[in-house]
Structure formats: structure tokens, C-alpha cells
N, C-alpha and C positions, 0 to 999 in steps of 0.2 A: 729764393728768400734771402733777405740781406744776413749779412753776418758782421756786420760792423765795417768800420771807414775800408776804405781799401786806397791802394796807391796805384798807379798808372805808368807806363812805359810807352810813348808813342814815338813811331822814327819814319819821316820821309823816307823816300828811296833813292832818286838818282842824284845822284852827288854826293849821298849821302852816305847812305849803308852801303852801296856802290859807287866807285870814281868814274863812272858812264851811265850815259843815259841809257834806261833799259827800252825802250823803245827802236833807238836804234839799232842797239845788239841784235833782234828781233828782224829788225828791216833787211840789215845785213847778210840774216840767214834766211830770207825770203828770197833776196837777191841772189844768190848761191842756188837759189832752186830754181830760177827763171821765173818765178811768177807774181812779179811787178811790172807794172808798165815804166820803158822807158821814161827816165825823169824822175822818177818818184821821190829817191833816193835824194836827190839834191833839194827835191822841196820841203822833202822830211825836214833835214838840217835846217833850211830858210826857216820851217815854222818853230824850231827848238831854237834857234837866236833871238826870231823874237818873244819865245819862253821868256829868256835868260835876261831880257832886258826889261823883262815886265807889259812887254806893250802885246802880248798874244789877247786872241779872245776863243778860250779855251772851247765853244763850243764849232768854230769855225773848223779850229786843229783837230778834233775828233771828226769831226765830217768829214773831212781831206781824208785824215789818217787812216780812223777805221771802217768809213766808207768806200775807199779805194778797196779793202778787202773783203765786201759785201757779196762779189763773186763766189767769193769760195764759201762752203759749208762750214757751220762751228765746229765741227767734227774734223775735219780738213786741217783748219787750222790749229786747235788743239793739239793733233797728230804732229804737225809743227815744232809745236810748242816743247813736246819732248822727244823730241829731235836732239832740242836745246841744250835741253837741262845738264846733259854733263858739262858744256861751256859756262852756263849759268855758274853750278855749281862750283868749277873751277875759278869761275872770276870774282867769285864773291870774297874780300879779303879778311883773313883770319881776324882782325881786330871789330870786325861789324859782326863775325859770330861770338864772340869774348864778349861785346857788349850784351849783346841781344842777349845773350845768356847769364850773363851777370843782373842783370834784369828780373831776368827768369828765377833766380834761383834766389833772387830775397824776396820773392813770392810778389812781384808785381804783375800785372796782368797788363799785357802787352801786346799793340798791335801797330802792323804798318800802315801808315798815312798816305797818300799818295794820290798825285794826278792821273798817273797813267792809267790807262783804260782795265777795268779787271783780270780780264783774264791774260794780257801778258802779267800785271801785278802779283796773282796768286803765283805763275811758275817763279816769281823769285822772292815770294814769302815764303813757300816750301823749302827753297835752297836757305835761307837766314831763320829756320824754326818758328815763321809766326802762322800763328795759324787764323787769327784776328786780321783783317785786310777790308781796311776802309779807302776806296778807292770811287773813281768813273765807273758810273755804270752803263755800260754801251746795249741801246736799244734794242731789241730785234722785231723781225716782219713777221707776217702769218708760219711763214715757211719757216721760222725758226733764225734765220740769217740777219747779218748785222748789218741796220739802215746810217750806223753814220749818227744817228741820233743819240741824246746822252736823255737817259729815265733820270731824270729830279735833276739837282746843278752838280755838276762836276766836282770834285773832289778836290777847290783847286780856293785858293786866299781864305777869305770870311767863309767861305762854306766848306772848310776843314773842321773847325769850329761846331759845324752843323753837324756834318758827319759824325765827329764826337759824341756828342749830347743824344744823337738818335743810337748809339752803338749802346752806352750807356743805358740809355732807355731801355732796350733790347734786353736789356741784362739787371733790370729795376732797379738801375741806380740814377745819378743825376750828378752836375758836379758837386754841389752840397753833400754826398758823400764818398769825393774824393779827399782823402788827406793828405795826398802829394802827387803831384804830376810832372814827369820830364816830358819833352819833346825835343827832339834835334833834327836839325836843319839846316841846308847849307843855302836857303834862298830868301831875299826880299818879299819873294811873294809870298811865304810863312808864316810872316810877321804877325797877323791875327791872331791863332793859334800857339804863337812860341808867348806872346803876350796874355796867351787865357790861361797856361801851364804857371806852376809854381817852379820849376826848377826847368828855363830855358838853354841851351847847350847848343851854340853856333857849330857849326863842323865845317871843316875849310870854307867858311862862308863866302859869297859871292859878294864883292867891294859894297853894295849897297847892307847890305844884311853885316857886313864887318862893320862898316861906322854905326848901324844900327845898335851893335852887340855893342860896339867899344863905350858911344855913351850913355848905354842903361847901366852898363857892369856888367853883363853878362858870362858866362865862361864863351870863349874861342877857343876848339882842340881841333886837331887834326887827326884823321884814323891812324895815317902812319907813325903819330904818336905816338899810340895807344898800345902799339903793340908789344905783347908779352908782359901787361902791367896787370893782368890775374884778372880773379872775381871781384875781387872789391871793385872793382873800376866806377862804376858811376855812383857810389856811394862817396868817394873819393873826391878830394877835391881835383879840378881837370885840370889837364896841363895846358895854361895860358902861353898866346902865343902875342 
């Protein structure tokens, strides 16, 4: 049941709340246990450039990505997954938990945004306190196991956007009873969503998204900014770079 306006806390993730792709972290530690095929590793990279440059076609990269891991059981891989986690949590840096929590604790409700496929996304919402995780939703077969296929559009431009509005939904709201919304983000391909949000926040933005930021006005900060600047922090005005 509604309780009157409410405010919003949303944060991309790689580059963002982390200085690495989580993806790769992930591939890295698959690699270490021998079970990727030769190559993989190098194609992983090829399809995160053309991320980075905008020109990916985000259902292609999931195919590759978490089709290539269709062999193994979600059970398998999960198992994997917190393998991880003490790396995870070590590499998450102290100013992306200051925010996230600084967030938290002026009662906004908050969750991470993100491309990446769910279930690497949820082991590093665990590690950053969200427990909200609007991400890819990677398909599975009769048997349970993942086709490589993405259920609804990917978590990725305009359909951030979407994601939003149906999480909302979820929860009987709408943006009409949003009274304030951050989003940060360190990518071009963002842009939708940092444009739906009331209070947009570039984080070492990527050269497109920086002249983006520069002629709206928008705040540019950087994490290693941020750090040791308290709870106020995103009530605060940010530190312009």
C-alpha cells in the first residue's frame, strides 16, 4: 500500500560501483578452474569493446557469453559464483559502499541497474548491500540450464528505463510517485535512464557520457573522490571534475 511520494537510489555497476567489469572478474575465475574453451577469454574482451563503444548488440553478447556456459549446471555455476565472493567483496571499493549506504540511510530505496546477466549481477549486489537487482534475465531450457537466450530485452539503454517502471510496478508505484531520483553511471549507453532520473551523477564517465554530462550540467565525480566524505554524500553537492 502506498505511503506517500518516495525517492529512489539507482547505480549501474561496472565501472561504476566497481572499476572492472564484473563479467570478466567471473571469466577470470572460470579460467583458473579450466573450464572455458580455449579462446574464450579473448572474445569475452572483443565483445566488452564493443560495449564500450556503443556498437554491441546486447543479445548477441549474451549468447556468446552465457551460452558458452550452458554446459554446466546453474547449480555448478552458482557454486562458482561463491567461490568468488571473498574477491568480489574485497574489490568492491569503500566509496561505492559510503554511497550505497549513504542512500540507504536517508530512507531511499535502492537498487542496482545493470546489463550484466543476473545471476553474476546478484553475487555483487550482495557484496554493495542491494538487495533490488534489475538486471538481464538469462533464459533457461526444460532441464533447468542456460540457452544463451535473454526472457524480455536485456537490461541494457532504453530498456533501463523499462526495467525501472516494471520494478516500480512491482512495488505499486509508478514514476508519478517518485519525488526524487539518482542514477549513476559511468556509460553513453545510460543515457535514457540518467535522462528519466531527477538527479543524474556521471562517475568517471566514459568520453562520450563526459561531454554528455559537461553540456547538460550535470555532476561528474569520481569514486576515488569520494572517499572518506561521510554519509552526507549524495545529498551533498558532488565533487566536479
Amino acid at each position: 500500500m502506498k505511503t506517500g511520494a518516495m525517492q529512489i537510489a539507482l547505480f549501474d555497476l561496472d565501472h561504476t560501483l566497481i572499476p572492472f567489469d564484473s563479467g570478466s572478474l567471473f571469466t577470470q575465475h572460470l579460467a583458473s578452474l579450466g573450464v572455458l574453451e580455449p579462446g574464450f577469454e579473448d572474445q569475452y574482451l572483443e565483445w566488452c569493446r564493443r560495449y564500450a563503444e556503443g556498437s554491441v548488440d546486447m543479445a548477441q553478447m549474451h549468447r556468446f557469453t552465457v551460452g558458452a556456459l550452458a554446459v554446466h549446471p546453474p547449480e555448478r555455476l552458482a557454486g562458482w559464483l561463491r567461490q568468488l565472493e571473498p574477491r568480489i567483496a574485497e574489490r568492491v571499493p569503500d566509496a561505492s559502499l559510503a554511497l550505497v549506504r549513504a542512500h540507504a540511510a536517508s530512507g531511499h530505496r535502492c537498487a542496482l541497474v545493470t546489463a550484466t546477466t543476473r545471476f553474476i549481477a546478484e553475487a555483487f549486489a550482495h557484496a554493495l548491500g542491494l538487495r533490488d537487482v534489475l538486471s538481464t534475465q538469462p533464459a533457461v531450457d526444460r532441464q533447468g540450464r542456460y540457452t544463451g537466450e535473454i526472457v524480455g530485452q536485456a537490461c541494457f539503454r532504453e530498456h533501463k528505463v523499462a526495467h525501472v517502471q516494471d520494478w516500480l510496478a512491482r512495488h505499486g508505484r509508478s514514476w508519478r510517485d517518485v519525488e526524487r531520483s539518482w542514477f549513476y553511471s559511468d556509460s553513453i549507453n545510460d543515457l535514457p535512464l540518467l535522462r528519466a532520473v531527477s538527479d543524474p551523477v556521471a562517475v568517471d564517465p566514459d568520453p562520450g557520457l563526459r561531454r554528455e554530462a559537461t553540456r547538460r550540467g550535470w555532476p561528474i565525480i569520481t569514486l576515488a573522490g569520494l572517499e572518506g566524505l561521510g554519509q552526507g554524500l549524495p545529498l551533498a553537492a558532488p565533487r566536479r571534475l
